[in-house]
N, C-alpha and C positions, 0 to 999 in steps of 0.2 A: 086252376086246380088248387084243394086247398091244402096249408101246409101239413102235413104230416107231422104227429105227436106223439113225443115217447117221453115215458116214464120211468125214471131210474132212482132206485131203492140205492141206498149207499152213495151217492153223489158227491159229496167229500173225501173217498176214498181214493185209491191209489187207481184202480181202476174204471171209479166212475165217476173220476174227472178226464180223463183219455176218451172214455166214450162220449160227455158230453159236449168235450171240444170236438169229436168227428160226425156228432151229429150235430151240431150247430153247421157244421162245415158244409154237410149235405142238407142243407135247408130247415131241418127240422125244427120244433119248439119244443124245448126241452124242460119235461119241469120235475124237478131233484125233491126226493123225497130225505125229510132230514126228522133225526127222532125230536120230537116233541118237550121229553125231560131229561135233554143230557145237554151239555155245555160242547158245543159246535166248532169244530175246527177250520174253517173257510178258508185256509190256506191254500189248497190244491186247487181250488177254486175260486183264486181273488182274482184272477185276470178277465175272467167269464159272467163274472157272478150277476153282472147288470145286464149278461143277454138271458137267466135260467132264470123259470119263475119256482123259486124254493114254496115245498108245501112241507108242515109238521106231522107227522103220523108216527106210530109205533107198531112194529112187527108183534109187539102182544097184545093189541086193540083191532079187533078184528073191524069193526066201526068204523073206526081211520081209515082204513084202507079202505073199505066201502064208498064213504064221503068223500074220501079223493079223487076214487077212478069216475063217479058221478060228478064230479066238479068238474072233471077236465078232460073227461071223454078221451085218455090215448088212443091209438092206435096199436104201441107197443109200449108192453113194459119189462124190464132188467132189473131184475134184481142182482144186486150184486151185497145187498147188506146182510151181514152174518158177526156173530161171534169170529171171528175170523185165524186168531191166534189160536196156533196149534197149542203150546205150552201153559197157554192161560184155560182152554178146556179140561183140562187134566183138576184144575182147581175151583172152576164153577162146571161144572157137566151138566147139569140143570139148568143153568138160563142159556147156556151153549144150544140144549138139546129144544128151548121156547123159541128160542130165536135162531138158527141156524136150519132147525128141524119144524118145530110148529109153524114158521112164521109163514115160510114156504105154504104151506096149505092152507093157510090164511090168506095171502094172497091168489093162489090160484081158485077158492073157493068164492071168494070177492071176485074174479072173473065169471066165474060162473051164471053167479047170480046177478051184477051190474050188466056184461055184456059179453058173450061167450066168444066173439068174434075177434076181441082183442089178441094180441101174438103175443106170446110169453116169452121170458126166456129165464131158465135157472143156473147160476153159477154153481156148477157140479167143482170136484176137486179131485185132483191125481191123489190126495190122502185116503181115498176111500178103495184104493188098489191095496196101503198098507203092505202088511206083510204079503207079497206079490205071488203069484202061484203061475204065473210067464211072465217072459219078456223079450220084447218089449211087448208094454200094455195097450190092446186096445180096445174100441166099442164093448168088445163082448169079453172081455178078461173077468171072472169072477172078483167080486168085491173080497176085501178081507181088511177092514181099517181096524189102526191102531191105536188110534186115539178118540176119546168123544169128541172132537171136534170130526173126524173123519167116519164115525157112526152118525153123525147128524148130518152132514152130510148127504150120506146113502140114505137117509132117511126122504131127504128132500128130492136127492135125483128120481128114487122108484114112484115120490108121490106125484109129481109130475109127469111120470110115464103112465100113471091111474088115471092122472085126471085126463088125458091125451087121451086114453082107450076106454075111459068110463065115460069121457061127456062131447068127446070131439074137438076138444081144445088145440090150438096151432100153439103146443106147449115143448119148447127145446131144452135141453140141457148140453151146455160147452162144458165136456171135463178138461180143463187147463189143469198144466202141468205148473210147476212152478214160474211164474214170470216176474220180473222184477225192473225196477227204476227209479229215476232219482227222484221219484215222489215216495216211495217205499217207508214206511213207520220204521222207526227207528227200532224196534222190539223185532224186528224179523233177521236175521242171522247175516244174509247178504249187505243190509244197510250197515248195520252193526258193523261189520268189517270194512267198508267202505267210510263211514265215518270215523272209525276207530282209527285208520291209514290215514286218513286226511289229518285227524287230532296229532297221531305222534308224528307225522311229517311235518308240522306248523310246531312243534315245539310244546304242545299243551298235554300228552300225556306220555308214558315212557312203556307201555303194555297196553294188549287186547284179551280180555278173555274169553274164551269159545268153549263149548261144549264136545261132543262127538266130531271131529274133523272128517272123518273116513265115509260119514254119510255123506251117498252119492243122489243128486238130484240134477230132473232134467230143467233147463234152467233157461228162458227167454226174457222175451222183451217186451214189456206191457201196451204198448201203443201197439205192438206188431197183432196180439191176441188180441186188443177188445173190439178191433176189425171185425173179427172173426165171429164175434157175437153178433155185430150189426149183418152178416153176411148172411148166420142162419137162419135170421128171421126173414130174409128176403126170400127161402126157397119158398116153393108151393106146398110143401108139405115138410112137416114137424118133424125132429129125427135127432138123435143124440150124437154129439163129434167130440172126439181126442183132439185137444188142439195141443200141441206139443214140436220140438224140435228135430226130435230121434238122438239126440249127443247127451251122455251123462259126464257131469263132473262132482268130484266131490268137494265138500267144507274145504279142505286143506289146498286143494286146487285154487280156488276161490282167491282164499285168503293171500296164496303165493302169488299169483297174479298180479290182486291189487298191490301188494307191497314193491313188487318188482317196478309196477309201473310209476313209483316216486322213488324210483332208486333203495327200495330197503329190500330186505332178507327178512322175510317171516318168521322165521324160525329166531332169530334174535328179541321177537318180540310178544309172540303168542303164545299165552299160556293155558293150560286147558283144565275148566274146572270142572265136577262129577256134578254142582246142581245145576248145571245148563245141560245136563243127560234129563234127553224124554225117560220117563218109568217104562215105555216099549217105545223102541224106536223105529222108523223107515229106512232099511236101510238104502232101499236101492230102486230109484222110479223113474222109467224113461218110456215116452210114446210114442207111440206107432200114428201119425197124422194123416195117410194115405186117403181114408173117406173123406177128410174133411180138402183136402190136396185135390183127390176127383171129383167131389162135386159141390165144393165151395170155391174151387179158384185159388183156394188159400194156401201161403206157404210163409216160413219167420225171414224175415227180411235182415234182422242183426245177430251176430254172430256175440258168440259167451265172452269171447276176447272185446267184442266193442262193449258188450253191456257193462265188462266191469270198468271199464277202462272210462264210460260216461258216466257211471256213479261216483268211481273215485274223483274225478275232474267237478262234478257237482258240489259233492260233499267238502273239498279244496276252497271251490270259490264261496261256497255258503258262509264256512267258518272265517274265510278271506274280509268278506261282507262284514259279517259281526263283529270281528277284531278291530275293523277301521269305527265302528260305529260305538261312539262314547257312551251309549246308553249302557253295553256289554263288557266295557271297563270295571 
């Protein structure tokens, strides 16, 4: 039989290097779509990198994506590449709304027309619950996002429920909720803290500054979710799933944790400033995973206490790493 091939948009990211180590695992051939004219970060993917065959394309060259899925015939493709940063949409909303929102339909219209047969899958987001109208959030919870990042978003999840009901496409959307790890970019709130705890625990800085503490987010484990994405594409038919924990905790929880866990007190050292305040903010997002629990098998395997507890222990040995190595003197 022959080997089965997926395509994943974002490959260098936080979570599409987790899925390309668990489909290399399940035999697959994995080939990572990387933009074309931006300077490549291969880090999350140096351990791998010589079993993925990297192809260059851009989410605003509709071409590219055509010429790839023709070059390498997938069988599945993931998208996982987006504008991604909540806080940096707020300042480009326009190439957020090309590529977060346009790019998505560029892609699934490049199925359409290469080969309709191929399985999709779109990284949907618990931001596009936003300002929440229930909770907990699920399948059918009306949208109400807060940021353009989380209106491109919506944009991208409904155009994939069109193309699904317009052309017959095996086309999913995972709305994850927040998940996180110690591949996580450093610009996202949870690393931030987790670095920040490792920095003044080692001696290198004396303060962390945070934004909003009191936002509450539901908050897992990235390897535990992007299973879950390899899960949906395997049912018989296309279907949208909350992939989430059910547990909220907030910023300030977060923060107390990690500090606790290298013997400090947070509150001795977090200071909180007004421009790390979103202009509208989330306050409060936690999901209801039940569909995805009865008919994916699926459920999160690590708990909020272990996640921050291996960030912080990562974020320690990284800077541990750099400290001993003379180049970082």
């Amino acid at each position: 039989m022959a080997r089965r091939r997926a395509m994943i948009t974002g490959v260098t990211g936080q979570d599409g290097s987790y899925l390309a180590e668990i489909l290399l695992a399940k035999g697959y051939e994995v080939i990572g779509l990387i933009r074309r004219s931006s300077t490549v970060n291969f880090e999350r993917i140096s351990h791998i990198q010589d079993k993925i065959t990297l192809v260059p394309f851009d989410l605003l060259d509709f071409y590219s994506i055509v010429h790839a899925l023709r070059e390498y015939q997938p069988h599945e493709v993931y998208n996982l590449a987006a504008q991604s940063f909540v806080q940096t949409s707020f300042t480009q909303p326009v190439l957020t709304g090309e590529t977060t929102a346009l790019g998505v339909t560029r892609i699934l219209d490049a199925i359409r027309v290469v080969d309709p047969t191929i399985r999709f899958y779109q990284a949907s987001s618990s931001e596009m619950f936003g300002k929440v109208v229930e909770t907990p959030q699920t399948e059918k919870t009306p949208f109400y996002p807060r940021s353009p990042y989380g209106v491109a978003k919506v944009y991208g999840h409904w155009i994939t429920v069109n193309y699904r009901e317009s052309y017959g496409l095996h086309a999913t959307s995972g709305i994850l909720f927040n998940h996180e790890s110690e591949r996580r970019g450093l610009e996202f709130v949870t690393r931030k803290i987790t670095h920040g705890v490792a920095r003044i625990k080692l001696g290198l800085d004396r303060t962390l500054v945070l934004g909003n503490l009191e936002a509450r987010r539901d908050w897992g484990y990235a390897p535990d979710y992007v299973e879950a994405m390899w899960l949906m594409l395997q049912q018989d038919e296309p279907d949208d799933y909350v992939i989430a924990t059910g547990e909220t905790h907030s910023v300030r929880e977060f923060a107390e944790l990690a500090f606790a866990h290298v013997g400090l007190d947070y509150r001795d050292y977090v200071v909180q400033d007004p421009r790390f305040m979103r202009p509208a903010e989330v306050d409060l997002l936690v999901g209801n995973a039940a569909k995805a629990r009865a008919r994916l098998g699926w459920a999160p395997r690590t708990t909020f206490q272990e996640l921050v507890r291996r960030m912080v222990d990562a974020d320690l040995a990284l800077l541990q790493r750099q400290l001993a190595d003379p180049r970082h003197r």
